[in-house]
N, CA, C and O atoms as a Maestro MAE file, in Angstrom:
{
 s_m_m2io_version
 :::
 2.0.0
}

f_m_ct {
 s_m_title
 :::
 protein
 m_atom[320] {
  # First column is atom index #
  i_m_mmod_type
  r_m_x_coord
  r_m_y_coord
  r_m_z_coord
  i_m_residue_number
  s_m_chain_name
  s_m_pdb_residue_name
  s_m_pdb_atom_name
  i_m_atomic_number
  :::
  1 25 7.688 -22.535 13.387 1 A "UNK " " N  " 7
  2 3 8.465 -22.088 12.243 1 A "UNK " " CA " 6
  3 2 7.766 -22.433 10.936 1 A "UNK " " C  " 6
  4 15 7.584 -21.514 10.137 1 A "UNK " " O  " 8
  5 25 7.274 -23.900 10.576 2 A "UNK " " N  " 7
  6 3 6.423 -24.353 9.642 2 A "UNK " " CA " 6
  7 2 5.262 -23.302 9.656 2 A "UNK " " C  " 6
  8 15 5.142 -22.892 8.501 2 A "UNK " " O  " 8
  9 25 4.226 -22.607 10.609 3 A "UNK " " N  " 7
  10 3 3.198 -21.859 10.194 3 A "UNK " " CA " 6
  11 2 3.628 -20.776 9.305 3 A "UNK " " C  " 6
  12 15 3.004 -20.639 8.253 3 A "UNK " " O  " 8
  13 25 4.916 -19.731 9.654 4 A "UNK " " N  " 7
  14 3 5.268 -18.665 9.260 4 A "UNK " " CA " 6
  15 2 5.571 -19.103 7.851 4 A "UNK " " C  " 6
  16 15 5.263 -18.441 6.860 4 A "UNK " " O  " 8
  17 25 6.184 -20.243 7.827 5 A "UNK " " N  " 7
  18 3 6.476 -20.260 5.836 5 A "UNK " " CA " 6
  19 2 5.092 -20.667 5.191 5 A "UNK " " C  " 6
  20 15 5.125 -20.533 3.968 5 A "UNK " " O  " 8
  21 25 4.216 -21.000 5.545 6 A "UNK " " N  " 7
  22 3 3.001 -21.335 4.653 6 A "UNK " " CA " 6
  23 2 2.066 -19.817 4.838 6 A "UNK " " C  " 6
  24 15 0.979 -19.956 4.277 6 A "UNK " " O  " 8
  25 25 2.166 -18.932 5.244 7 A "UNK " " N  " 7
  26 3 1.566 -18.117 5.707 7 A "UNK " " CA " 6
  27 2 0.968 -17.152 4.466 7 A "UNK " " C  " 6
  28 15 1.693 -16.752 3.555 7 A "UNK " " O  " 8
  29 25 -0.302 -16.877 4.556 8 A "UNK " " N  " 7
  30 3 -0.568 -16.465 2.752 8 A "UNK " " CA " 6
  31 2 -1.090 -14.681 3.611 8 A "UNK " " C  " 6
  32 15 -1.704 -14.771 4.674 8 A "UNK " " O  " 8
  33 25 -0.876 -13.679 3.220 9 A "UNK " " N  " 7
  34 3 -1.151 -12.533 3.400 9 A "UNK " " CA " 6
  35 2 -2.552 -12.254 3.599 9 A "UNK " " C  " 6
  36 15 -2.960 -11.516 4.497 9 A "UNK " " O  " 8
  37 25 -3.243 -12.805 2.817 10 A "UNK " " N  " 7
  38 3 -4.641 -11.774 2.123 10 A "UNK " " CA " 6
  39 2 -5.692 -13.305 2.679 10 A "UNK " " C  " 6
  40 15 -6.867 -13.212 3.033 10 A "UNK " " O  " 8
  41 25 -4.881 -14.632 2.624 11 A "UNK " " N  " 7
  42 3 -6.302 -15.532 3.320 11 A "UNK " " CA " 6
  43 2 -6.329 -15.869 4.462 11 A "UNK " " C  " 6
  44 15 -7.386 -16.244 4.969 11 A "UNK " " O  " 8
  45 25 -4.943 -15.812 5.291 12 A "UNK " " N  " 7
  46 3 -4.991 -15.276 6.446 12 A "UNK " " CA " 6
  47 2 -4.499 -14.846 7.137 12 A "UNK " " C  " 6
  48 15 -3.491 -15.396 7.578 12 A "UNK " " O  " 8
  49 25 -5.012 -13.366 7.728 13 A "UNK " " N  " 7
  50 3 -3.778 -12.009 8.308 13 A "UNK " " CA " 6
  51 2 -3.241 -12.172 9.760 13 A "UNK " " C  " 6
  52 15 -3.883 -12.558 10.736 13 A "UNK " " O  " 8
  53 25 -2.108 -11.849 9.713 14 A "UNK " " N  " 7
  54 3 -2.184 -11.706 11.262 14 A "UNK " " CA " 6
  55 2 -2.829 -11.117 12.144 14 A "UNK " " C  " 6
  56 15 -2.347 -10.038 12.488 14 A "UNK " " O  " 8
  57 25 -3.817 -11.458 12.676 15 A "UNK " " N  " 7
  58 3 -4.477 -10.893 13.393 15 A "UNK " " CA " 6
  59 2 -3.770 -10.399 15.283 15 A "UNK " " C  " 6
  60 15 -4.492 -10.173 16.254 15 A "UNK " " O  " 8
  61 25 -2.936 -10.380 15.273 16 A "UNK " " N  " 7
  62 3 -2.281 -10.111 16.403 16 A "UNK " " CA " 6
  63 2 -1.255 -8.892 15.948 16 A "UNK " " C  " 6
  64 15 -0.390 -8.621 16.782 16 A "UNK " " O  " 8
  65 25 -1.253 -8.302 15.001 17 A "UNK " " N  " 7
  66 3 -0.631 -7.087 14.832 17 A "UNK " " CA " 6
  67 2 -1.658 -6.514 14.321 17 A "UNK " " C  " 6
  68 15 -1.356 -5.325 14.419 17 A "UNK " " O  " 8
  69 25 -3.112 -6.583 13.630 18 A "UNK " " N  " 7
  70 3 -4.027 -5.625 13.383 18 A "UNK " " CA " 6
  71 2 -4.077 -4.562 15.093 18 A "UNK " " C  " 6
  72 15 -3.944 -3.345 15.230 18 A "UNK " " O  " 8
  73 25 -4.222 -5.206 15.723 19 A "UNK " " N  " 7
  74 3 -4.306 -3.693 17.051 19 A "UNK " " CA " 6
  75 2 -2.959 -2.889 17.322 19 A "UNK " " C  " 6
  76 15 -2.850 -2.199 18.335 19 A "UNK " " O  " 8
  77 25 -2.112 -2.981 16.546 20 A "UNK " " N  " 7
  78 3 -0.721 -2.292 16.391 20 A "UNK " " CA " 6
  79 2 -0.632 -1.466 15.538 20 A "UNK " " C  " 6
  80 15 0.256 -0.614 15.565 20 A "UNK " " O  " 8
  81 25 -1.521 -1.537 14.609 21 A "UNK " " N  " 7
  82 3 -1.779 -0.777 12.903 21 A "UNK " " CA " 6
  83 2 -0.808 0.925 13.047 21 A "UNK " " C  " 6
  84 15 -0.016 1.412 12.241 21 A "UNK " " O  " 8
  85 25 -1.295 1.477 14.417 22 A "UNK " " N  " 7
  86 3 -0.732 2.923 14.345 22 A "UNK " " CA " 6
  87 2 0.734 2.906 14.110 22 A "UNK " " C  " 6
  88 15 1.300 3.589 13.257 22 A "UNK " " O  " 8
  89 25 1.233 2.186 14.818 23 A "UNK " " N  " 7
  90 3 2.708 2.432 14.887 23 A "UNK " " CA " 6
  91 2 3.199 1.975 13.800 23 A "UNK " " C  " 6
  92 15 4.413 1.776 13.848 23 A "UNK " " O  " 8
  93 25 2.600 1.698 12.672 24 A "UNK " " N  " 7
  94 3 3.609 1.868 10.860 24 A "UNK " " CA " 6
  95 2 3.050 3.120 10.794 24 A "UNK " " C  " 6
  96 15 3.719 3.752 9.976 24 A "UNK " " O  " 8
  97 25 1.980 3.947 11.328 25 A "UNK " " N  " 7
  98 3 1.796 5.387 10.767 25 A "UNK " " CA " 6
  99 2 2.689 6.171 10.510 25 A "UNK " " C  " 6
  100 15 2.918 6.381 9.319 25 A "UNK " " O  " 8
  101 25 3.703 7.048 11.809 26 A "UNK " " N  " 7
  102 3 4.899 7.463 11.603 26 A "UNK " " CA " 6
  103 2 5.951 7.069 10.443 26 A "UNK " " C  " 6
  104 15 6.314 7.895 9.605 26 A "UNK " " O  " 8
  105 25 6.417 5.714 10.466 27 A "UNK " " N  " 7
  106 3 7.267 5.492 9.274 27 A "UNK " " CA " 6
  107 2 6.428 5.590 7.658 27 A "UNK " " C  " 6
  108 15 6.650 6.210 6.618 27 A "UNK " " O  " 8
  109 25 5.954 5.152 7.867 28 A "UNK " " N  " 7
  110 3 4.791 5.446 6.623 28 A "UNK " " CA " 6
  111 2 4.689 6.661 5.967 28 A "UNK " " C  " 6
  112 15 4.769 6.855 4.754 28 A "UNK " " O  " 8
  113 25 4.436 7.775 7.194 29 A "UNK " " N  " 7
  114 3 4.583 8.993 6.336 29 A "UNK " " CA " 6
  115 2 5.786 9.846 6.580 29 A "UNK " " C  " 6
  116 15 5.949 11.043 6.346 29 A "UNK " " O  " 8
  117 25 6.490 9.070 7.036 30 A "UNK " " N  " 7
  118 3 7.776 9.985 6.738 30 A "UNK " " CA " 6
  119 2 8.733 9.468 5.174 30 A "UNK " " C  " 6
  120 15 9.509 10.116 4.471 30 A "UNK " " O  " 8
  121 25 8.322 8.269 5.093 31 A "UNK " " N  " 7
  122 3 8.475 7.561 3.484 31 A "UNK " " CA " 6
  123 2 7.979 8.648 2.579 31 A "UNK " " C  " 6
  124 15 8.697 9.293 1.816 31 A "UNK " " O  " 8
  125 25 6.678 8.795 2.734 32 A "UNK " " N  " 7
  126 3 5.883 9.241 1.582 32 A "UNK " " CA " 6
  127 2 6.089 10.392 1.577 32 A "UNK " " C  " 6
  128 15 6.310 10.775 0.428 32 A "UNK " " O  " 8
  129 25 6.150 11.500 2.607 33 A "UNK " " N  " 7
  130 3 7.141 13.095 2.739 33 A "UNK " " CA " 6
  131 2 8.692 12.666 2.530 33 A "UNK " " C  " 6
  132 15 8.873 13.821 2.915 33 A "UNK " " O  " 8
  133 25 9.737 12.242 2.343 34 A "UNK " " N  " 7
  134 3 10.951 11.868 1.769 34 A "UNK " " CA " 6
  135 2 10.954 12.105 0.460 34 A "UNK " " C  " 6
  136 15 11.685 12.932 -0.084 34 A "UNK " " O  " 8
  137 25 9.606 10.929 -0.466 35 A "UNK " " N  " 7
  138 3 9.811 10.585 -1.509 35 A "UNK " " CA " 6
  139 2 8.781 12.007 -2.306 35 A "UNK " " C  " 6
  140 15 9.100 12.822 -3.171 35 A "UNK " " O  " 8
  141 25 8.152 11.909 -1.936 36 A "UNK " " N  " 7
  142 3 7.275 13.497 -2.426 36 A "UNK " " CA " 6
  143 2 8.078 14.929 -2.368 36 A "UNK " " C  " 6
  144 15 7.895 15.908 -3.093 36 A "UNK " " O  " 8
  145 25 8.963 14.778 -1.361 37 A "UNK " " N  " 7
  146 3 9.745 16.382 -1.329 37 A "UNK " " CA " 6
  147 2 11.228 16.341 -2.052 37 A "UNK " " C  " 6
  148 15 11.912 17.287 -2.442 37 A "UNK " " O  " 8
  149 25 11.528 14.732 -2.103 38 A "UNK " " N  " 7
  150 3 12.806 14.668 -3.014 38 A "UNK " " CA " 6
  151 2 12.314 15.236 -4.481 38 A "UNK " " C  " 6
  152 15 13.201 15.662 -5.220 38 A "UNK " " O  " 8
  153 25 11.068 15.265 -4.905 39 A "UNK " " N  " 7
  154 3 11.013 15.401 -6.599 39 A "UNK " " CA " 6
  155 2 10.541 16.601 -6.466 39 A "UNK " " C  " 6
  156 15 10.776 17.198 -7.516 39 A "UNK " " O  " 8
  157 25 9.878 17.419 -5.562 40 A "UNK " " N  " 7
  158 3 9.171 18.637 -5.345 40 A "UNK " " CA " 6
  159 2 10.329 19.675 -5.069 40 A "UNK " " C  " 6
  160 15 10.419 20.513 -5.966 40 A "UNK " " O  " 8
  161 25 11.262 19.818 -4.008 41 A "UNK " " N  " 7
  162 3 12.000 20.615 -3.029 41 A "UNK " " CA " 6
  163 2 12.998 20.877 -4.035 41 A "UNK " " C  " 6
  164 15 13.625 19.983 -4.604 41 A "UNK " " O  " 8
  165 25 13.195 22.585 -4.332 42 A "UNK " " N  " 7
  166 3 14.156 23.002 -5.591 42 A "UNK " " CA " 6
  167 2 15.743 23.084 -4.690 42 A "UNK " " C  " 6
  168 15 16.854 22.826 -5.153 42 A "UNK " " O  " 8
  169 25 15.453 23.459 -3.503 43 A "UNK " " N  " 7
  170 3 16.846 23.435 -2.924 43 A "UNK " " CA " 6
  171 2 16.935 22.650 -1.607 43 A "UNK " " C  " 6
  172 15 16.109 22.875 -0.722 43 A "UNK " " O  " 8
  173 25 17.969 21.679 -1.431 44 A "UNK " " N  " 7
  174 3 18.113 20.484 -0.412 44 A "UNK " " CA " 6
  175 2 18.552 21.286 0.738 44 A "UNK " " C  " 6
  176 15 18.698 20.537 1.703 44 A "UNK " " O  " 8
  177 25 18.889 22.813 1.094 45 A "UNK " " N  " 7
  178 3 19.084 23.338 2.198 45 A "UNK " " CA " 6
  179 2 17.549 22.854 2.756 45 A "UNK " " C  " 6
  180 15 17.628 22.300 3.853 45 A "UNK " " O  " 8
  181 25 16.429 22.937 2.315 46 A "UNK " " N  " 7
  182 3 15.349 23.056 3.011 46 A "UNK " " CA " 6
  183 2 14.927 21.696 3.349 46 A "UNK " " C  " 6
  184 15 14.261 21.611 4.381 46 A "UNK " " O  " 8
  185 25 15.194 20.483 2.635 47 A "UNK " " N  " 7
  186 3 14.654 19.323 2.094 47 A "UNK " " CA " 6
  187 2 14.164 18.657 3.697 47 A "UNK " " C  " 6
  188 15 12.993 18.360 3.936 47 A "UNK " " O  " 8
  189 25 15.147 18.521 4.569 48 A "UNK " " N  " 7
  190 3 14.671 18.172 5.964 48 A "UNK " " CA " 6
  191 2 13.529 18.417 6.853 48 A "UNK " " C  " 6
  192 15 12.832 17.758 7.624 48 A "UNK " " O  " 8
  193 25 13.649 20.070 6.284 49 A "UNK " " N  " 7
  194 3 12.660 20.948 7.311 49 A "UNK " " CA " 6
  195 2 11.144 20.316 6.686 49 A "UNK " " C  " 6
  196 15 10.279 19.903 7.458 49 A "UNK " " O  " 8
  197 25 10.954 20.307 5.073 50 A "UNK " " N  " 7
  198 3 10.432 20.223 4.578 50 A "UNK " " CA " 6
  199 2 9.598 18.538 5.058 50 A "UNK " " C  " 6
  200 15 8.517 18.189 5.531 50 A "UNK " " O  " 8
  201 25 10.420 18.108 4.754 51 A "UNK " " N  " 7
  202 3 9.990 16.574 5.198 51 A "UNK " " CA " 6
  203 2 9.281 16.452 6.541 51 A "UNK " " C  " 6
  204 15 8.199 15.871 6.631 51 A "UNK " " O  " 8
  205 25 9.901 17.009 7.589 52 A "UNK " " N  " 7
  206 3 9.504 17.003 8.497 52 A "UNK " " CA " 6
  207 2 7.908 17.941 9.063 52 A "UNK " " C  " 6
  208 15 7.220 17.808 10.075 52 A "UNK " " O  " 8
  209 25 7.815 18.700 8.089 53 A "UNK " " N  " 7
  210 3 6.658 19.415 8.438 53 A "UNK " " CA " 6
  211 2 5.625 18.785 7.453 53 A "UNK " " C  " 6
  212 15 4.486 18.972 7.880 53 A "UNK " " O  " 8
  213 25 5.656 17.901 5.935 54 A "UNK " " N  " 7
  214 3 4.756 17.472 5.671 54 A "UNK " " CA " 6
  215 2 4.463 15.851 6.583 54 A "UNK " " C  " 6
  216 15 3.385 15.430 7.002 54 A "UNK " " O  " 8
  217 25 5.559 15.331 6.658 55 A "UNK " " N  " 7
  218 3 5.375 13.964 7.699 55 A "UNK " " CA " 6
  219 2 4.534 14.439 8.783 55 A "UNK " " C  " 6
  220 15 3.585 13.688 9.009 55 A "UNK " " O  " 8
  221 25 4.604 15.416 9.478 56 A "UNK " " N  " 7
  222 3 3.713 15.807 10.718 56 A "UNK " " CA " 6
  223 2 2.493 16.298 10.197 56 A "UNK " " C  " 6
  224 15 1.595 16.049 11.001 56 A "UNK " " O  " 8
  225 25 2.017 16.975 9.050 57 A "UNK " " N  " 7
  226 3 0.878 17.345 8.630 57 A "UNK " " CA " 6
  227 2 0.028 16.065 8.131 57 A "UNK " " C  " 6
  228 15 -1.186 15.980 7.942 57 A "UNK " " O  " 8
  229 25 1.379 14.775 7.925 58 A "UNK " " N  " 7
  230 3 0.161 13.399 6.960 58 A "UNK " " CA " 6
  231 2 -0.433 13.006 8.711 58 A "UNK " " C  " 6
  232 15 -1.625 12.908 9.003 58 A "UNK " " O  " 8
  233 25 0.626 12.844 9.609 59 A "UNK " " N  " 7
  234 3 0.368 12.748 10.942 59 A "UNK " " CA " 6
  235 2 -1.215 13.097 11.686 59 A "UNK " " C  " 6
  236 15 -2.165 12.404 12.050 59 A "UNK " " O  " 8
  237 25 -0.925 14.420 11.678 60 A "UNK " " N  " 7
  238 3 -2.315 14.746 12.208 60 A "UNK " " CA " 6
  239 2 -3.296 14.936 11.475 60 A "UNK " " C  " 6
  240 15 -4.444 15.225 11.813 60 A "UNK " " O  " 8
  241 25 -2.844 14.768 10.376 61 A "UNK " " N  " 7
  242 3 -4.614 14.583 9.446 61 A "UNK " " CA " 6
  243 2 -5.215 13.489 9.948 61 A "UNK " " C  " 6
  244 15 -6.167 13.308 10.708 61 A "UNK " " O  " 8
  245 25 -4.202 12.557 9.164 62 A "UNK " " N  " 7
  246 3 -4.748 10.975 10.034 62 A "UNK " " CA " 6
  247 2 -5.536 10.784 11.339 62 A "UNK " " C  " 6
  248 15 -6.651 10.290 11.505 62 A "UNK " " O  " 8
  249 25 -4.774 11.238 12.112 63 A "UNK " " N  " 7
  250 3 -5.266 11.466 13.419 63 A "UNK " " CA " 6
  251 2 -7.073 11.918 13.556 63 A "UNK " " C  " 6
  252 15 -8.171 11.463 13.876 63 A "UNK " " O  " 8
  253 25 -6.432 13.049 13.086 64 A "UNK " " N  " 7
  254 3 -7.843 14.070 13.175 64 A "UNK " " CA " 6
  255 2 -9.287 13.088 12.335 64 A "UNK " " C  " 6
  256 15 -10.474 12.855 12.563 64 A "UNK " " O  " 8
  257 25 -8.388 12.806 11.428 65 A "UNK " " N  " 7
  258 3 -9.795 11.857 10.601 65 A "UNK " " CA " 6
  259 2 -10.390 10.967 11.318 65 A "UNK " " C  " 6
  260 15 -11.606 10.973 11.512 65 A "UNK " " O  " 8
  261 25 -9.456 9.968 11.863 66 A "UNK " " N  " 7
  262 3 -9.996 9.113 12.913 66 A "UNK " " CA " 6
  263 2 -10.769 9.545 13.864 66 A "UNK " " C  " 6
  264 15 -11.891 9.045 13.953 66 A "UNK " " O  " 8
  265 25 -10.424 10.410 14.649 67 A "UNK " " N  " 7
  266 3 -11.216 11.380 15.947 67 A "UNK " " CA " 6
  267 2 -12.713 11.495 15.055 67 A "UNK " " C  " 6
  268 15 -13.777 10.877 15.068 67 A "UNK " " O  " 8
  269 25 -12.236 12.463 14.411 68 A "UNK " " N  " 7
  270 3 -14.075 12.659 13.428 68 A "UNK " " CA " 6
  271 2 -14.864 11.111 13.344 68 A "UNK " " C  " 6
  272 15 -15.979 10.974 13.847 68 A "UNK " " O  " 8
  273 25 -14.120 9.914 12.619 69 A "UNK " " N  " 7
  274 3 -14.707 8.934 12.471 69 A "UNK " " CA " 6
  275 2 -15.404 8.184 13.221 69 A "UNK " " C  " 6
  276 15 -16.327 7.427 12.920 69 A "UNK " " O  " 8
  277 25 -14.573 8.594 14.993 70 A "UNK " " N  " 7
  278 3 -14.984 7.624 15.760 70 A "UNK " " CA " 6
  279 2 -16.249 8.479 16.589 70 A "UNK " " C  " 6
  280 15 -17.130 7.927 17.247 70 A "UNK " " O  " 8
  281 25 -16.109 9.908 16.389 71 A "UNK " " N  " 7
  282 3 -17.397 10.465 16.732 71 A "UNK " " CA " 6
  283 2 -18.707 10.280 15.834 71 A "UNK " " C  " 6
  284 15 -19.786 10.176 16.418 71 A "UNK " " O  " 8
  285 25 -18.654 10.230 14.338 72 A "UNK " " N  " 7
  286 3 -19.133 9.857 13.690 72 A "UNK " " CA " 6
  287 2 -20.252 8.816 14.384 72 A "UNK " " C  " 6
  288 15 -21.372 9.155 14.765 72 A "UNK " " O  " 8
  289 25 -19.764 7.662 14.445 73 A "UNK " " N  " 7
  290 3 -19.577 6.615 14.890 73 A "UNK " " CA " 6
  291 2 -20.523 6.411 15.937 73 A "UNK " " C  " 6
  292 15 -21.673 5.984 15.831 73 A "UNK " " O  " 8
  293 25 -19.962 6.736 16.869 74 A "UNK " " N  " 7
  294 3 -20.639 6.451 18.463 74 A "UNK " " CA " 6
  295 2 -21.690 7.922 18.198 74 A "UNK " " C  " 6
  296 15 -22.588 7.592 18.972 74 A "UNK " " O  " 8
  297 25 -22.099 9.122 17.698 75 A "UNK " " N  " 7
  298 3 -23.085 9.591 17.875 75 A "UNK " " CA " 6
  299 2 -23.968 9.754 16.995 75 A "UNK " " C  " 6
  300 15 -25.180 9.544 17.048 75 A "UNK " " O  " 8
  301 25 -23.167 10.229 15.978 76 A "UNK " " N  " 7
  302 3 -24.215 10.431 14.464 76 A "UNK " " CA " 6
  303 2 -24.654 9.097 14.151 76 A "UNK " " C  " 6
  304 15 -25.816 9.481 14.012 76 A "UNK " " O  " 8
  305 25 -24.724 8.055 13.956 77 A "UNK " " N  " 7
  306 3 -24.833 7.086 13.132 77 A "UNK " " CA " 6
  307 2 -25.856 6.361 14.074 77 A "UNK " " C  " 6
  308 15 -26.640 5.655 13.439 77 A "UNK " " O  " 8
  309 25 -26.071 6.359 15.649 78 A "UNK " " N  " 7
  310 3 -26.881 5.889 16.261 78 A "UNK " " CA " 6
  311 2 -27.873 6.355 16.677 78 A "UNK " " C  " 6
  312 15 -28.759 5.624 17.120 78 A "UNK " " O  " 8
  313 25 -28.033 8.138 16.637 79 A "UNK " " N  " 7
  314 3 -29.264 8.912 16.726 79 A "UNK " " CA " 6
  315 2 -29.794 9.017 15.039 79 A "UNK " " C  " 6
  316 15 -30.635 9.895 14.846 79 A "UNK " " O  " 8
  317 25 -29.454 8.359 14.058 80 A "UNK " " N  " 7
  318 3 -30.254 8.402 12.871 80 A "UNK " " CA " 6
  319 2 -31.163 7.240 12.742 80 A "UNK " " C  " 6
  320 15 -31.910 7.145 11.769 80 A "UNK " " O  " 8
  :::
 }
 m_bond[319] {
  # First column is bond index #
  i_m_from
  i_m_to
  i_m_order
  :::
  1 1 2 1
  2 2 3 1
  3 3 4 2
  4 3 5 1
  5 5 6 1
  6 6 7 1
  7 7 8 2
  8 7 9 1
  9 9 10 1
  10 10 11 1
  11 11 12 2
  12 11 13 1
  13 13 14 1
  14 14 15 1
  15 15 16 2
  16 15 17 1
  17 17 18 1
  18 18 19 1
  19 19 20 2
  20 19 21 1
  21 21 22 1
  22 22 23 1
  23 23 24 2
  24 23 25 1
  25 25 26 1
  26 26 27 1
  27 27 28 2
  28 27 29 1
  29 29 30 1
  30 30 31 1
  31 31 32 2
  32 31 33 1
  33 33 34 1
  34 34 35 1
  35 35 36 2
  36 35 37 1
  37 37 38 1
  38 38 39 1
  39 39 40 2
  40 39 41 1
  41 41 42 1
  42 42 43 1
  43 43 44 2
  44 43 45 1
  45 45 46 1
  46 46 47 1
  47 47 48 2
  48 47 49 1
  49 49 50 1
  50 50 51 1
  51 51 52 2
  52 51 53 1
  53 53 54 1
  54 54 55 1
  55 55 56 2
  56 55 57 1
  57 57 58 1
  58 58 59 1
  59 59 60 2
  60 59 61 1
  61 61 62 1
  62 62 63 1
  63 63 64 2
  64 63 65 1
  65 65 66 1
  66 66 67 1
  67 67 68 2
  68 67 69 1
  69 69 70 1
  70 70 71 1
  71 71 72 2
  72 71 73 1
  73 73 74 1
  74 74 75 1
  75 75 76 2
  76 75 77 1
  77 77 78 1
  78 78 79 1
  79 79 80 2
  80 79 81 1
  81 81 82 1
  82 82 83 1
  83 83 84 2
  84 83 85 1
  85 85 86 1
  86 86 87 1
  87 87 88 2
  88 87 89 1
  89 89 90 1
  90 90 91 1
  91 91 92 2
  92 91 93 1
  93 93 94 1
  94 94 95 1
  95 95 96 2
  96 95 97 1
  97 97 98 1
  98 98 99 1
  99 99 100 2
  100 99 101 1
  101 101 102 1
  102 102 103 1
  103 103 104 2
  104 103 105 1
  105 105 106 1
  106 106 107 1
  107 107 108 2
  108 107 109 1
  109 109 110 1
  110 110 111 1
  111 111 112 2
  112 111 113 1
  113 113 114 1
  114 114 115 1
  115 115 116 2
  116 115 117 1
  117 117 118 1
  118 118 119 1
  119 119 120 2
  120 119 121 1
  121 121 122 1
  122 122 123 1
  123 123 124 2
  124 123 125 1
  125 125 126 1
  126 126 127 1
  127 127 128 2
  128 127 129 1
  129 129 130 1
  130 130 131 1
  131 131 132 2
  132 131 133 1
  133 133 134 1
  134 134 135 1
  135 135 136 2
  136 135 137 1
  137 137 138 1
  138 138 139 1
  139 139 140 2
  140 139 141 1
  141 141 142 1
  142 142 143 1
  143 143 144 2
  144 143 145 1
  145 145 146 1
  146 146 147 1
  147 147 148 2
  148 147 149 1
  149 149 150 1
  150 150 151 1
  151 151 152 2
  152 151 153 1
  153 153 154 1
  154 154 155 1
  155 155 156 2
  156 155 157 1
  157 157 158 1
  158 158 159 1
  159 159 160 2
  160 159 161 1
  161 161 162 1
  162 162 163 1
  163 163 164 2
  164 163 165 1
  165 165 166 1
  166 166 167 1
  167 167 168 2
  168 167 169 1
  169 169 170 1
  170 170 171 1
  171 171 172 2
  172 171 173 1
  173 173 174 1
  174 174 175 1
  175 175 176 2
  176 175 177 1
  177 177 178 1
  178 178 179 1
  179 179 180 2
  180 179 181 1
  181 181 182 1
  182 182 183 1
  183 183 184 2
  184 183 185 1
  185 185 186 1
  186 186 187 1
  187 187 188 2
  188 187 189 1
  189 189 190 1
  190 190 191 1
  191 191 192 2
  192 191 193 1
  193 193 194 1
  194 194 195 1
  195 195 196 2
  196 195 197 1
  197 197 198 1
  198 198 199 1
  199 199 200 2
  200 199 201 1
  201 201 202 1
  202 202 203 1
  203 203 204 2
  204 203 205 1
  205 205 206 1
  206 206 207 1
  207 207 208 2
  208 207 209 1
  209 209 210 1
  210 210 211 1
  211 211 212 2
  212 211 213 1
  213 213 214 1
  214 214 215 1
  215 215 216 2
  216 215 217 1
  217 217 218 1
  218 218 219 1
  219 219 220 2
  220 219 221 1
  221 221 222 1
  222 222 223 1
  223 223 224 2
  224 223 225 1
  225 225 226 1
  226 226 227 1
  227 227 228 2
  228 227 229 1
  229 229 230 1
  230 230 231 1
  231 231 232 2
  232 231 233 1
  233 233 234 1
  234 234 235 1
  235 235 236 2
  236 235 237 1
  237 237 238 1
  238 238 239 1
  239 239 240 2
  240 239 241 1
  241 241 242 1
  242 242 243 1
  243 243 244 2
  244 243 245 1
  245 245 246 1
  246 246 247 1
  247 247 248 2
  248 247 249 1
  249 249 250 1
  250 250 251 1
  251 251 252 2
  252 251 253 1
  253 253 254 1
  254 254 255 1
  255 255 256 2
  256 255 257 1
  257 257 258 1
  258 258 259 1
  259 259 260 2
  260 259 261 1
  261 261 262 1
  262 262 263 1
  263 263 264 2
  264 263 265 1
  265 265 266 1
  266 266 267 1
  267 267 268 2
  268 267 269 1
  269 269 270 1
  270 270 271 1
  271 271 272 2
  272 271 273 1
  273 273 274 1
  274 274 275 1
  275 275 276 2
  276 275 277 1
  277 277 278 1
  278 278 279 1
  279 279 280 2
  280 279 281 1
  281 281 282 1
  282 282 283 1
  283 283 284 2
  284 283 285 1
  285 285 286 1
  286 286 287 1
  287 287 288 2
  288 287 289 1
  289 289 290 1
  290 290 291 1
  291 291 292 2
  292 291 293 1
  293 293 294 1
  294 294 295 1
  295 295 296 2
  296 295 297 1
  297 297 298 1
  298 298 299 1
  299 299 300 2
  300 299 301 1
  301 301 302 1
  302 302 303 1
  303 303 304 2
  304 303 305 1
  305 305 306 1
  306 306 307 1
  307 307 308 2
  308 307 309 1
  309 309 310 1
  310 310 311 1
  311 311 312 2
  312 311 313 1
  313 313 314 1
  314 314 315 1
  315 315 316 2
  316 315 317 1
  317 317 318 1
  318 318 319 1
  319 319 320 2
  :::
 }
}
């Protein structure tokens, strides 16, 4: 209980939730599609649909970037 209250963010992280990192992805961008389509979206009939199709587009970008990165990675970067 004493470790968790002295616990400083940035000098030292938990390192036992860094291999978990994905799973704030989902909530993450469904925050940031909420708060982006509440000030954007002229009529709230749509506001859901809306949310839901940019949350899935921050989704698989992400995704997709990573895929590229990790090919990147393991081929380009070791035949140069």
């Amino acid at each position: 209980m004493m470790l968790l209250l002295s616990w400083i963010p940035f000098v030292s992280p938990m390192n036992w939730l860094q291999s978990l990192w994905y799973i704030t992805l989902i909530p993450l961008a469904i925050g940031i599609a909420m708060i982006y389509k509440a000030i954007r979206v002229t009529h709230l009939r749509t506001y859901w649909t809306q949310v839901a199709m940019l949350s899935s587009q921050i989704v698989l970008t992400i995704v997709l970037l990573a895929i590229a990165l990790i090919l990147f990675v393991r081929f380009i970067i070791p035949a140069a």
